[in-house]
mmCIF file of the N, C-alpha and C atoms, coordinates in Angstrom:
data_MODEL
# 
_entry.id   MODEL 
# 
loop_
_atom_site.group_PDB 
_atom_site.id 
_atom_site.type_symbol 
_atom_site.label_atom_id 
_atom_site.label_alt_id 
_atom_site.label_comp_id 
_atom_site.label_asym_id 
_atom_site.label_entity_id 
_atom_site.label_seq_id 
_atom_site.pdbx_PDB_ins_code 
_atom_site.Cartn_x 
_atom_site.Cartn_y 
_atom_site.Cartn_z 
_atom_site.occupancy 
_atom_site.B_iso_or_equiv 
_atom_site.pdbx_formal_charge 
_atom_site.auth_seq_id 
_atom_site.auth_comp_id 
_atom_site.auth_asym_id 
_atom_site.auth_atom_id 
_atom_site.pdbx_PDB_model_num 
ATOM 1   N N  . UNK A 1 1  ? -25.477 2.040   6.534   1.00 0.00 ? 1  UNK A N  1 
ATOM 2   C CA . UNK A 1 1  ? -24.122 2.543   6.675   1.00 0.00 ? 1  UNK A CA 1 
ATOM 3   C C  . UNK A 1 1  ? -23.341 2.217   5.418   1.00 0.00 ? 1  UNK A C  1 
ATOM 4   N N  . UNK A 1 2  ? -22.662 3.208   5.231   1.00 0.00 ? 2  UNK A N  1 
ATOM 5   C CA . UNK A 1 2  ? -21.970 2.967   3.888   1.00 0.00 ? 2  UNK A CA 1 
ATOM 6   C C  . UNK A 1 2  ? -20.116 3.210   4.305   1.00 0.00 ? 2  UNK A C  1 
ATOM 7   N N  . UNK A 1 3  ? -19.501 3.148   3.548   1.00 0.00 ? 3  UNK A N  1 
ATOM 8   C CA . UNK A 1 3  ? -18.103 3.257   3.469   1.00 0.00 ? 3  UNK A CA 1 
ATOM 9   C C  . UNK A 1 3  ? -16.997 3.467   2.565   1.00 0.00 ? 3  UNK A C  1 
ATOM 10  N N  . UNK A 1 4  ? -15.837 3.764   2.699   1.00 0.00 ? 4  UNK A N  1 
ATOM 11  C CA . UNK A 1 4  ? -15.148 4.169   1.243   1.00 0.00 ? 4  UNK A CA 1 
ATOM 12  C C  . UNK A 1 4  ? -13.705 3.356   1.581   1.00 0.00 ? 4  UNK A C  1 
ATOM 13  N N  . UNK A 1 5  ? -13.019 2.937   0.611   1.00 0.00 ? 5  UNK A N  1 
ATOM 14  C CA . UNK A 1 5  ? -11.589 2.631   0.374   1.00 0.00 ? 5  UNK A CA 1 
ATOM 15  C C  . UNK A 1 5  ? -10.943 3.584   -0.728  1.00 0.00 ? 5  UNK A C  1 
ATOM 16  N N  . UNK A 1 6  ? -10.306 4.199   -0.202  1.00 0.00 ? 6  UNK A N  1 
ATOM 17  C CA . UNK A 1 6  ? -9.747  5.089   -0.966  1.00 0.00 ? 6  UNK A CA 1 
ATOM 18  C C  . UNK A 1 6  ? -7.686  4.845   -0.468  1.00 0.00 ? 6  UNK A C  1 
ATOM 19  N N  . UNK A 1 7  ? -7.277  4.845   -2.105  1.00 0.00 ? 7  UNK A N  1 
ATOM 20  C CA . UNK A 1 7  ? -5.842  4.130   -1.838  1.00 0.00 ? 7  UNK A CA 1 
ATOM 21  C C  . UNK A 1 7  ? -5.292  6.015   -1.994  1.00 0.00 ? 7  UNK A C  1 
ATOM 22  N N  . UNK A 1 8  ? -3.790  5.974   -1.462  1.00 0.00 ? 8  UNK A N  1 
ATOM 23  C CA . UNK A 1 8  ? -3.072  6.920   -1.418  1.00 0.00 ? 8  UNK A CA 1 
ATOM 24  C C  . UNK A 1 8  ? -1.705  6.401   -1.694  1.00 0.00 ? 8  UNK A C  1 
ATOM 25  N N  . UNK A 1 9  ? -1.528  7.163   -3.102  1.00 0.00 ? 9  UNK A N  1 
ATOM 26  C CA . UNK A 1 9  ? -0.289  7.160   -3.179  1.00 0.00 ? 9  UNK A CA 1 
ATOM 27  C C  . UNK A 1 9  ? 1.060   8.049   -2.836  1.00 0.00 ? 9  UNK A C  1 
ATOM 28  N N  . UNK A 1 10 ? 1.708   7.672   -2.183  1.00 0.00 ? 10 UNK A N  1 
ATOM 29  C CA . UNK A 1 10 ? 3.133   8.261   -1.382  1.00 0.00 ? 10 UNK A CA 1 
ATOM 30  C C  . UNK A 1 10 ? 4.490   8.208   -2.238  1.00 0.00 ? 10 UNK A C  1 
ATOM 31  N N  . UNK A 1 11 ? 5.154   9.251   -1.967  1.00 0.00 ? 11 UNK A N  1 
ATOM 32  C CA . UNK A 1 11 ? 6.702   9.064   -2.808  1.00 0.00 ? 11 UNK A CA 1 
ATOM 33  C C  . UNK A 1 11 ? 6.943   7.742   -1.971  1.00 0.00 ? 11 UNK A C  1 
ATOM 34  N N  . UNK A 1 12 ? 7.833   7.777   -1.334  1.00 0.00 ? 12 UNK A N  1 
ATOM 35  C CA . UNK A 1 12 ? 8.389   6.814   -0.428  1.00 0.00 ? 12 UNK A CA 1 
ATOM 36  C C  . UNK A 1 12 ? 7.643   5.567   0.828   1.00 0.00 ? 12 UNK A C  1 
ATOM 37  N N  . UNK A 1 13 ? 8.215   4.607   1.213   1.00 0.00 ? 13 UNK A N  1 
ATOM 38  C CA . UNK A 1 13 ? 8.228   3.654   2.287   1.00 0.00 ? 13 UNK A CA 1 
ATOM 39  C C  . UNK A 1 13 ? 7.778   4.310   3.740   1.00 0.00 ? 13 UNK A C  1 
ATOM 40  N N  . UNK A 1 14 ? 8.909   5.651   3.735   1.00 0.00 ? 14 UNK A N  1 
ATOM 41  C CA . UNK A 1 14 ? 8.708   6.569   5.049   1.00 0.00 ? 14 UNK A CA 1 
ATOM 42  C C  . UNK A 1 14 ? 7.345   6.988   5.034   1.00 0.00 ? 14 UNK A C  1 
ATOM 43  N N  . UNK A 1 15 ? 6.890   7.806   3.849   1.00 0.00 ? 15 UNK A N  1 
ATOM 44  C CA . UNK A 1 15 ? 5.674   8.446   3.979   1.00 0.00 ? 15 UNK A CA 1 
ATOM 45  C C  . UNK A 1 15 ? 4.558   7.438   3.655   1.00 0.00 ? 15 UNK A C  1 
ATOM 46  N N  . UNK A 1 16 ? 4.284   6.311   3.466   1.00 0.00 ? 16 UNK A N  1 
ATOM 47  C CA . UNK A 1 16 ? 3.109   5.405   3.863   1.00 0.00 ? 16 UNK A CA 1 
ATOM 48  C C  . UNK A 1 16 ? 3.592   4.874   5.950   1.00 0.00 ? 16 UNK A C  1 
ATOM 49  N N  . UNK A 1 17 ? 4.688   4.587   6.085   1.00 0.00 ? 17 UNK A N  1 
ATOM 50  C CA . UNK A 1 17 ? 4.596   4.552   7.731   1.00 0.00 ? 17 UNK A CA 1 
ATOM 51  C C  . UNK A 1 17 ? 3.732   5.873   8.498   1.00 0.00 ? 17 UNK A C  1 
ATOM 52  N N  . UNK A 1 18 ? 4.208   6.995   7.556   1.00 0.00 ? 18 UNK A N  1 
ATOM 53  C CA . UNK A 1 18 ? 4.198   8.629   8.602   1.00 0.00 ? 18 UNK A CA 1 
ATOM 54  C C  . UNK A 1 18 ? 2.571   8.602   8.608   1.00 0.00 ? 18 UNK A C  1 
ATOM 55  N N  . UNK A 1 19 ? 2.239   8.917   7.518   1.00 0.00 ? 19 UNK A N  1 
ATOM 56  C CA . UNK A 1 19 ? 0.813   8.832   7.109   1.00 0.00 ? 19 UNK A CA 1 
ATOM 57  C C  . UNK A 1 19 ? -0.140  7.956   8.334   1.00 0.00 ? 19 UNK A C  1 
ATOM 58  N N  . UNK A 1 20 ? -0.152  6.416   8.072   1.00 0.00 ? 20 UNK A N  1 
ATOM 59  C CA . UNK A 1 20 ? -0.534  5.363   8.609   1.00 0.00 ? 20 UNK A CA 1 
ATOM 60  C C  . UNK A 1 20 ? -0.126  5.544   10.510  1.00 0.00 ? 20 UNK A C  1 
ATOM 61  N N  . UNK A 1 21 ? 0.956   5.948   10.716  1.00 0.00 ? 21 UNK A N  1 
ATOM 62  C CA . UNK A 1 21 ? 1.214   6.064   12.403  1.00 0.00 ? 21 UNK A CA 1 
ATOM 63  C C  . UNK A 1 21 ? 0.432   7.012   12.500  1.00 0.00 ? 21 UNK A C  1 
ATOM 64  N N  . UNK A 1 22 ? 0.299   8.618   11.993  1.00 0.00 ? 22 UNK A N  1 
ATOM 65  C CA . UNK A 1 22 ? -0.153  9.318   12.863  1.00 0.00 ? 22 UNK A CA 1 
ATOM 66  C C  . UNK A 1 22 ? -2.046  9.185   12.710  1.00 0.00 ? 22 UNK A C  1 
ATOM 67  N N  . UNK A 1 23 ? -2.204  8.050   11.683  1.00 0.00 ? 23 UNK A N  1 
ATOM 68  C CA . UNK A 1 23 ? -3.927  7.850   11.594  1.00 0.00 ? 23 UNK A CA 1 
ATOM 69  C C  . UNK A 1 23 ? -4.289  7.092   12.874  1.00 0.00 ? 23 UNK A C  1 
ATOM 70  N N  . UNK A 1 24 ? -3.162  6.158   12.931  1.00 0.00 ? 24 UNK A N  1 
ATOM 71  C CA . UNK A 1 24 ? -3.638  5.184   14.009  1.00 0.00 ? 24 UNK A CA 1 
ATOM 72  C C  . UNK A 1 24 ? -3.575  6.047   15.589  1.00 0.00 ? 24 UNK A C  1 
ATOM 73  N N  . UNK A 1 25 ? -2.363  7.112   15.753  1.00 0.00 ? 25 UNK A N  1 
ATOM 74  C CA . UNK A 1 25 ? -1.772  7.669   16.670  1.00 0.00 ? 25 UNK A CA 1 
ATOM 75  C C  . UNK A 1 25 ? -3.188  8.537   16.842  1.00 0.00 ? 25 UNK A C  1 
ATOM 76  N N  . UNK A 1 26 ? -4.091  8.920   16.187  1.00 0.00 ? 26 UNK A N  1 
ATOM 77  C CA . UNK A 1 26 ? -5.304  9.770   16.090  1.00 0.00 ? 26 UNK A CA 1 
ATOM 78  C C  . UNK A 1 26 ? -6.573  9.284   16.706  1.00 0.00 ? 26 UNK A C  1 
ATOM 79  N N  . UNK A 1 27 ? -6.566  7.664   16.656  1.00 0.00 ? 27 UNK A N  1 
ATOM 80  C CA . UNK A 1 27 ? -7.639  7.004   17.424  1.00 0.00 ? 27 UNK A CA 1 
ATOM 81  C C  . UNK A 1 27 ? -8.018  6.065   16.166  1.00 0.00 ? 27 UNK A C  1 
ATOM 82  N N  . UNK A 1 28 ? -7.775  5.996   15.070  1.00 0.00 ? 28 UNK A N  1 
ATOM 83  C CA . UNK A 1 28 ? -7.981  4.761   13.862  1.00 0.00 ? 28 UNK A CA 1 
ATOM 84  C C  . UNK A 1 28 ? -7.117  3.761   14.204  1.00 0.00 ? 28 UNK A C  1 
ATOM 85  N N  . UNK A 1 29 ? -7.692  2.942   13.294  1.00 0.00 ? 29 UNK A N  1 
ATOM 86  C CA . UNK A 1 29 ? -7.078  1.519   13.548  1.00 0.00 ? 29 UNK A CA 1 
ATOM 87  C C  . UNK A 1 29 ? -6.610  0.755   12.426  1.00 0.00 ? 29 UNK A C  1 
ATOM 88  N N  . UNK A 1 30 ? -5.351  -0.162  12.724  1.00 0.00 ? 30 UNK A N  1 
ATOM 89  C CA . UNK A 1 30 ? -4.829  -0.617  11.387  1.00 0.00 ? 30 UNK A CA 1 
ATOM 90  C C  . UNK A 1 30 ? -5.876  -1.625  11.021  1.00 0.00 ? 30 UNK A C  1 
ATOM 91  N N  . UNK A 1 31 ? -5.776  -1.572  9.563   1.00 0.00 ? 31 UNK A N  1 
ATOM 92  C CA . UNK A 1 31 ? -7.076  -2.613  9.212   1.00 0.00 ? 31 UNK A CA 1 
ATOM 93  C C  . UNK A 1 31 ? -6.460  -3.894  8.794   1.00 0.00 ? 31 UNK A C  1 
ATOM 94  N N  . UNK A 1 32 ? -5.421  -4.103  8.532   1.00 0.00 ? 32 UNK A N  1 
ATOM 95  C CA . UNK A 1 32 ? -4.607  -5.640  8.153   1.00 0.00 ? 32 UNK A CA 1 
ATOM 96  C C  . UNK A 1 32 ? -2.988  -4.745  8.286   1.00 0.00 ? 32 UNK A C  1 
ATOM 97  N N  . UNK A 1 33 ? -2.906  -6.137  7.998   1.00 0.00 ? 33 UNK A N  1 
ATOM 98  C CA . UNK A 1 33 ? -0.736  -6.015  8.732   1.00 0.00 ? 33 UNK A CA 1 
ATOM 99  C C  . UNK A 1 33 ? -0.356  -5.659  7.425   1.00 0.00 ? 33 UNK A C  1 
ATOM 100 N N  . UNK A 1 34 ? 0.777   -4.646  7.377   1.00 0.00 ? 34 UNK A N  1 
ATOM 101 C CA . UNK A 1 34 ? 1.631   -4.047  6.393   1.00 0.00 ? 34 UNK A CA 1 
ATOM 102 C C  . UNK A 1 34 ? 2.205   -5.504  5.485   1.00 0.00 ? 34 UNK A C  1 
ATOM 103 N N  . UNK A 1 35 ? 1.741   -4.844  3.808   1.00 0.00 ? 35 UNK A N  1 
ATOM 104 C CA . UNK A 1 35 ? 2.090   -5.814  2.642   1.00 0.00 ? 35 UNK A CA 1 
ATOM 105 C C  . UNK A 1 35 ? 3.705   -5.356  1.866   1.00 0.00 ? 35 UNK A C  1 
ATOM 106 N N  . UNK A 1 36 ? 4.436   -6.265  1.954   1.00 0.00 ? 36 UNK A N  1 
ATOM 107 C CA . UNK A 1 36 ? 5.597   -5.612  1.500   1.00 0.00 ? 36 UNK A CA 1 
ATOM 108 C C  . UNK A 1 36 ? 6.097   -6.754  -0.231  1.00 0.00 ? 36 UNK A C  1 
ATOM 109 N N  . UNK A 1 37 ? 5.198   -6.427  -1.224  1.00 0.00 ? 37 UNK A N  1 
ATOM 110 C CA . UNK A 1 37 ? 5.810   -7.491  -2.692  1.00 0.00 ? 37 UNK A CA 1 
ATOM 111 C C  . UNK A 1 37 ? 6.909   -6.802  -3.118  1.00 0.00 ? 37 UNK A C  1 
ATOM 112 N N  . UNK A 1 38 ? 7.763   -5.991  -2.151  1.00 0.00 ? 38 UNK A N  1 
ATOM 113 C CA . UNK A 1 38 ? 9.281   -5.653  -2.368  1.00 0.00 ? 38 UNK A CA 1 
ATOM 114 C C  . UNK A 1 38 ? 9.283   -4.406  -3.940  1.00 0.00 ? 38 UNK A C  1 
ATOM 115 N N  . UNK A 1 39 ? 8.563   -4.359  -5.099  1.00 0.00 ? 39 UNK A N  1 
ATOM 116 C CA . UNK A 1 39 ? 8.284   -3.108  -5.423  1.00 0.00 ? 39 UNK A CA 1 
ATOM 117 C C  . UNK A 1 39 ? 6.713   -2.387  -4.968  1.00 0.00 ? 39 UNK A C  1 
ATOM 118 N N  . UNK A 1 40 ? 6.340   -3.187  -4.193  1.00 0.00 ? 40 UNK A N  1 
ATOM 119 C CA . UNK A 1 40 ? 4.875   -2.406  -3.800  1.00 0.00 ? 40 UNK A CA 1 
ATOM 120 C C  . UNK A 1 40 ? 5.104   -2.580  -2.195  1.00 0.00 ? 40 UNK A C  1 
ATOM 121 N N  . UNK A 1 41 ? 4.696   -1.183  -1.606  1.00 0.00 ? 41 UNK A N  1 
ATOM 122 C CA . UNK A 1 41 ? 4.423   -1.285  0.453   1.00 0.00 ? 41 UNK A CA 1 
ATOM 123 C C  . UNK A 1 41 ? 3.208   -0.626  0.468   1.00 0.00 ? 41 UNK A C  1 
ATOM 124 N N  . UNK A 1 42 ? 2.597   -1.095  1.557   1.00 0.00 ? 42 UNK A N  1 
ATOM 125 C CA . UNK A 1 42 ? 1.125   -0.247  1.081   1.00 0.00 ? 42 UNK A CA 1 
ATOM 126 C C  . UNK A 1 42 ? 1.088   -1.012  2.748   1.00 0.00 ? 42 UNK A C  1 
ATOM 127 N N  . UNK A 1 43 ? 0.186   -0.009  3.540   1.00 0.00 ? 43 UNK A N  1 
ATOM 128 C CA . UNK A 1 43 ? -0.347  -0.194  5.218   1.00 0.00 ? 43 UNK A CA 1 
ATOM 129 C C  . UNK A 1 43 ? -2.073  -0.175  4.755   1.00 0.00 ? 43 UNK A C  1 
ATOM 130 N N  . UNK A 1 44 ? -2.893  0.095   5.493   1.00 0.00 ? 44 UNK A N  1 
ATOM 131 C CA . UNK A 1 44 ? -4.256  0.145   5.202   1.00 0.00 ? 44 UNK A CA 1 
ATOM 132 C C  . UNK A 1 44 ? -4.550  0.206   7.314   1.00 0.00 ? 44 UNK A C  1 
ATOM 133 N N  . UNK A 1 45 ? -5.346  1.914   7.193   1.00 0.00 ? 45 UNK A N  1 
ATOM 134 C CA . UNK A 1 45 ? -6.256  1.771   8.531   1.00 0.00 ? 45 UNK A CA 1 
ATOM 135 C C  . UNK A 1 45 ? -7.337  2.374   8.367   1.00 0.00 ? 45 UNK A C  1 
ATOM 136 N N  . UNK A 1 46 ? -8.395  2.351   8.960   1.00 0.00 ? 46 UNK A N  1 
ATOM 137 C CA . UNK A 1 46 ? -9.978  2.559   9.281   1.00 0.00 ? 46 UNK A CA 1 
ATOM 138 C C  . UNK A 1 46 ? -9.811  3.974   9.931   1.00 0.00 ? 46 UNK A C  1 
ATOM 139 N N  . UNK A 1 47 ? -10.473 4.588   9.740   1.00 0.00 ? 47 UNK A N  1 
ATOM 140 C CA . UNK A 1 47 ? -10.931 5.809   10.447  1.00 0.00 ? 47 UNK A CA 1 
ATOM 141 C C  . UNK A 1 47 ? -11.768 5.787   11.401  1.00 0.00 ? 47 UNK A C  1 
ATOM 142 N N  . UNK A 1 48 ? -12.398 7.139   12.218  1.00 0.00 ? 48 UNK A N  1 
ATOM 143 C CA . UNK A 1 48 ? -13.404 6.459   13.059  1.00 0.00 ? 48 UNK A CA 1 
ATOM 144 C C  . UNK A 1 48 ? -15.129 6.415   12.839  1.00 0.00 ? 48 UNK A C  1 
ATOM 145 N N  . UNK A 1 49 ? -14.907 7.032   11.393  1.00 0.00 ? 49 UNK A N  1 
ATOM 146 C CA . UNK A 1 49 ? -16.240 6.429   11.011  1.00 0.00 ? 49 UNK A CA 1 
ATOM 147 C C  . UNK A 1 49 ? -16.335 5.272   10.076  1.00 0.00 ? 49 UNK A C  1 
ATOM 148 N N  . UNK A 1 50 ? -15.265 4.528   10.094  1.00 0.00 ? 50 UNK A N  1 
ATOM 149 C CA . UNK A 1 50 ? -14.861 3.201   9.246   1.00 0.00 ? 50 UNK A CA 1 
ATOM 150 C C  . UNK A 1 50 ? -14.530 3.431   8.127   1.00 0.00 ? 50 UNK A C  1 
ATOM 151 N N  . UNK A 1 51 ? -14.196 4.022   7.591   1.00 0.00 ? 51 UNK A N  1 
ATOM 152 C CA . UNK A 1 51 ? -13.580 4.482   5.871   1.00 0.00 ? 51 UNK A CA 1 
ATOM 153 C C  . UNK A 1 51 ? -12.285 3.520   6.263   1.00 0.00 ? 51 UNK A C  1 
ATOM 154 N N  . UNK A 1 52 ? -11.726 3.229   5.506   1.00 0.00 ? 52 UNK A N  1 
ATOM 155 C CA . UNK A 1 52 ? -10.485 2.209   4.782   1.00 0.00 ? 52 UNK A CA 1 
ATOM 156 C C  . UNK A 1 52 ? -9.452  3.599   3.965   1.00 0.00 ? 52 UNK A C  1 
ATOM 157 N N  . UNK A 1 53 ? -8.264  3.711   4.677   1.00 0.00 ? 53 UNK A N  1 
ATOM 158 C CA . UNK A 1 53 ? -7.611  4.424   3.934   1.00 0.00 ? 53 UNK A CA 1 
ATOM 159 C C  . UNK A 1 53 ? -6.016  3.344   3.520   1.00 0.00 ? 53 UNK A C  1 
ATOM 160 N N  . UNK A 1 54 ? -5.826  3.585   2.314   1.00 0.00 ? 54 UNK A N  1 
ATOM 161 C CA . UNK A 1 54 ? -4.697  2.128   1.957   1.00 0.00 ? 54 UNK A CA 1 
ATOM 162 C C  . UNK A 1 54 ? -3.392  2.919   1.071   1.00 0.00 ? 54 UNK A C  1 
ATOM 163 N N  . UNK A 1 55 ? -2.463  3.739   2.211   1.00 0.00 ? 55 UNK A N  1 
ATOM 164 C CA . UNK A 1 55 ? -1.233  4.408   1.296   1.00 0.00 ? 55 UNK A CA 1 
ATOM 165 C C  . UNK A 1 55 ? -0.639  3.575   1.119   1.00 0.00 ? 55 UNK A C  1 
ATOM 166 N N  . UNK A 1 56 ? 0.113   3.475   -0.276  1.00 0.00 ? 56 UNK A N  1 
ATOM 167 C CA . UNK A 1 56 ? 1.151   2.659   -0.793  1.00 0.00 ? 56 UNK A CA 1 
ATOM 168 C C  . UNK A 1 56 ? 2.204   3.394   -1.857  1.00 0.00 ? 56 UNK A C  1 
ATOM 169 N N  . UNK A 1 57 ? 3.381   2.706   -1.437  1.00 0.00 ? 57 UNK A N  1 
ATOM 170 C CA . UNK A 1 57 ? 4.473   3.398   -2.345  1.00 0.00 ? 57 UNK A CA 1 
ATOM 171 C C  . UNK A 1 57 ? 4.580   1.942   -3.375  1.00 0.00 ? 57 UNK A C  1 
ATOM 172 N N  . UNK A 1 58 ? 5.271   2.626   -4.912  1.00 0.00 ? 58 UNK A N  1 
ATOM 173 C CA . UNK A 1 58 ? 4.884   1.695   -6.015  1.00 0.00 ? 58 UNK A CA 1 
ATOM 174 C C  . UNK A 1 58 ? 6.381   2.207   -6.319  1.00 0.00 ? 58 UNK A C  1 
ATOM 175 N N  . UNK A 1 59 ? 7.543   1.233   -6.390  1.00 0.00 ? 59 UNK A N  1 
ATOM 176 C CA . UNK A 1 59 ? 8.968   1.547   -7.433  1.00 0.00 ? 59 UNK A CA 1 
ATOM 177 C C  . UNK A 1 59 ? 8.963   0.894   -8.603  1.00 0.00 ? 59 UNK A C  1 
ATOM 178 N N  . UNK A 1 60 ? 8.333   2.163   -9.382  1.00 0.00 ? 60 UNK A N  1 
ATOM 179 C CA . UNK A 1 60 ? 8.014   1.786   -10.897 1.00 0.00 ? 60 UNK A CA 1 
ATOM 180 C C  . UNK A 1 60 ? 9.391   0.728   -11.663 1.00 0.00 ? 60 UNK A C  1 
ATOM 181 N N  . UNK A 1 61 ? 10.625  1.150   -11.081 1.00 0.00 ? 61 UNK A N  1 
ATOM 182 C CA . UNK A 1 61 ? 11.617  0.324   -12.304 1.00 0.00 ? 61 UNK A CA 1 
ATOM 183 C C  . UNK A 1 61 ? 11.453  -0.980  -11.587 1.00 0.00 ? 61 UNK A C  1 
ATOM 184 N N  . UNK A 1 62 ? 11.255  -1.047  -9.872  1.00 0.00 ? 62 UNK A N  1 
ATOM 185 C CA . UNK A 1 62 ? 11.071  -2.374  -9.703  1.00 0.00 ? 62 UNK A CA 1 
ATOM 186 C C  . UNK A 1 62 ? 9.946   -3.440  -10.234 1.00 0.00 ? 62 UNK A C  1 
ATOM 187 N N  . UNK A 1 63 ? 9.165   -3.055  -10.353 1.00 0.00 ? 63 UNK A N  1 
ATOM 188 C CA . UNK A 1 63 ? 7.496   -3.160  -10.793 1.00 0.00 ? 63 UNK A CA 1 
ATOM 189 C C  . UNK A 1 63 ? 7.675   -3.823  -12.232 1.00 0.00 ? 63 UNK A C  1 
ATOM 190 N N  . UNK A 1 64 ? 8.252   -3.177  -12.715 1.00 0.00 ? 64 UNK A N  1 
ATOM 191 C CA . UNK A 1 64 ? 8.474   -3.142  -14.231 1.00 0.00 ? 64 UNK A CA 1 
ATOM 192 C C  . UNK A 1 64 ? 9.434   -4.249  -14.697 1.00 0.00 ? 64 UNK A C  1 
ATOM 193 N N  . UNK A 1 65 ? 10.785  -4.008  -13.809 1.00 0.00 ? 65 UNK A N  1 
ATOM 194 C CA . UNK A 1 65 ? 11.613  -5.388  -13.877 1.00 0.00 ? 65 UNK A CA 1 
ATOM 195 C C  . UNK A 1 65 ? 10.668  -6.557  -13.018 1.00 0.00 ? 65 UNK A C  1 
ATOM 196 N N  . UNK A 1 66 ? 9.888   -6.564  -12.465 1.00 0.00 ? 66 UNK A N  1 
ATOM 197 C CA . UNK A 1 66 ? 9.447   -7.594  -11.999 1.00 0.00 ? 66 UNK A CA 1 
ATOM 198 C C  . UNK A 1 66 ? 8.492   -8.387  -12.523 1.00 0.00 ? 66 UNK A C  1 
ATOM 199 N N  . UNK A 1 67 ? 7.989   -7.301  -13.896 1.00 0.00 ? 67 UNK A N  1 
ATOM 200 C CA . UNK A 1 67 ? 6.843   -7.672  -14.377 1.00 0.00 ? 67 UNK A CA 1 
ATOM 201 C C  . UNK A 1 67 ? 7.832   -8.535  -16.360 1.00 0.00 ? 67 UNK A C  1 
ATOM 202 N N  . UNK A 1 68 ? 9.195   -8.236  -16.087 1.00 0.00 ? 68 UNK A N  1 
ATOM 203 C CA . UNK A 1 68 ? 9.603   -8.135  -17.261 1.00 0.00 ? 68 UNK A CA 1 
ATOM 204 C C  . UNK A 1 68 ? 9.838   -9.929  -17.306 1.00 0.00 ? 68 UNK A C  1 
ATOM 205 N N  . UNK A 1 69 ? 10.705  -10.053 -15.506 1.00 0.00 ? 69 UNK A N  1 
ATOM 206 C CA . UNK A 1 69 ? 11.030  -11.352 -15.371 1.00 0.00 ? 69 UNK A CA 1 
ATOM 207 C C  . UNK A 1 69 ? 9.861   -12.420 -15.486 1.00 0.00 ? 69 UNK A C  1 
ATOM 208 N N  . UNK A 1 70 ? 8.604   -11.477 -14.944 1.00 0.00 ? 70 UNK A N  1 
ATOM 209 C CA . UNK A 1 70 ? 7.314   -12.740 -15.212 1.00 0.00 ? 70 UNK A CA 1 
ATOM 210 C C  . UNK A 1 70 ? 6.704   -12.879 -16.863 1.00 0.00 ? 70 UNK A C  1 
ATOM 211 N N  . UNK A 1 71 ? 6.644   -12.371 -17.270 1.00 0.00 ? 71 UNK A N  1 
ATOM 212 C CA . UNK A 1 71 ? 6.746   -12.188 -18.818 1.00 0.00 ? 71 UNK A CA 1 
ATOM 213 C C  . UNK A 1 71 ? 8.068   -12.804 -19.357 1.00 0.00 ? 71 UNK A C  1 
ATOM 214 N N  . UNK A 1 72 ? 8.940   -12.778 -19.304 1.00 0.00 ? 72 UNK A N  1 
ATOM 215 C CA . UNK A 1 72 ? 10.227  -13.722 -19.875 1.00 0.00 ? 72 UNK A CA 1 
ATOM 216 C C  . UNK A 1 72 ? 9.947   -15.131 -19.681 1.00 0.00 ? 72 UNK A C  1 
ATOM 217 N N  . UNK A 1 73 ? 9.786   -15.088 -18.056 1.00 0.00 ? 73 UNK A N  1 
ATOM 218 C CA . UNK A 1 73 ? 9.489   -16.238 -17.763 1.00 0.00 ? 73 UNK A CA 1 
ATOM 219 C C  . UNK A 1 73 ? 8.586   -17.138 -18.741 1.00 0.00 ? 73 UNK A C  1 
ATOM 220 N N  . UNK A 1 74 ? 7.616   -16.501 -19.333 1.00 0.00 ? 74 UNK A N  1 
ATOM 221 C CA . UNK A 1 74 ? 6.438   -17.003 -19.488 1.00 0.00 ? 74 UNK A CA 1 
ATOM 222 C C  . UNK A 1 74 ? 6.341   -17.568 -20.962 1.00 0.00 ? 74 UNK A C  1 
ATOM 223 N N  . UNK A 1 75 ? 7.244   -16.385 -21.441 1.00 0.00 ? 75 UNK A N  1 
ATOM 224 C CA . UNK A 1 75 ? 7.443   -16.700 -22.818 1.00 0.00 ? 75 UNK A CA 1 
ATOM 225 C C  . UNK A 1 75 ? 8.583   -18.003 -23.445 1.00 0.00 ? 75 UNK A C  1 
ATOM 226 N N  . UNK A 1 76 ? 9.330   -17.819 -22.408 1.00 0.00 ? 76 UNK A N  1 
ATOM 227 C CA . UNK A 1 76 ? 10.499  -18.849 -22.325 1.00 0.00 ? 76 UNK A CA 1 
ATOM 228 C C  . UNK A 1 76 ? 10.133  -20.259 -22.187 1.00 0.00 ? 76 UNK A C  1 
ATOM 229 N N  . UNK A 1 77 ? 9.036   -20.423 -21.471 1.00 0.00 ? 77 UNK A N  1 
ATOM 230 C CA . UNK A 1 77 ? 8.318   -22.025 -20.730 1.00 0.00 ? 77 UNK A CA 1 
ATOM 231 C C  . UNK A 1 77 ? 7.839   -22.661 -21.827 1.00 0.00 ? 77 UNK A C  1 
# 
C-alpha cells in the first residue's frame, strides 16, 4: 500500500475550513488538529483510501514580517 500527501494552497482561512469540512463531511477523516503560526493555517484529512490532503492559507506580508523580526532578532544578539 502506498500513499500521497499532497498540500493545497487556498486564498483564505475560510477556504482551508470549506475544503477540509466538506472532506471530512464526505466520510474522511481529520488527520491532526488545525495548526494556526498566525501567518500560516493549514487543517490536514485522510481520504478513504488514506491519501493525506493538507490545505493551508500562507499571509505572505505576515510571513515575511515574521521572518524579518527573526532575522533582526538574530542579527542584533
Amino acid at each position: 500500500m502506498s500513499g500521497a500527501l499532497l498540500a493545497l494552497s487556498r486564498d483564505s482561512r475560510a477556504e482551508v475550513d470549506a475544503i477540509a469540512d466538506a472532506a471530512i463531511a464526505a466520510g474522511g477523516r481529520e488527520a491532526r488538529e488545525k495548526q494556526d503560526l498566525g501567518f500560516m493555517y493549514s487543517r490536514a484529512f485522510e481520504d478513504l483510501d488514506g491519501h493525506v490532503f493538507e490545505p493551508l492559507h500562507m499571509d505572505m506580508a505576515a510571513a515575511e514580517q515574521a521572518l524579518s523580526a527573526t532575522h533582526g532578532d538574530a542579527v542584533n544578539a
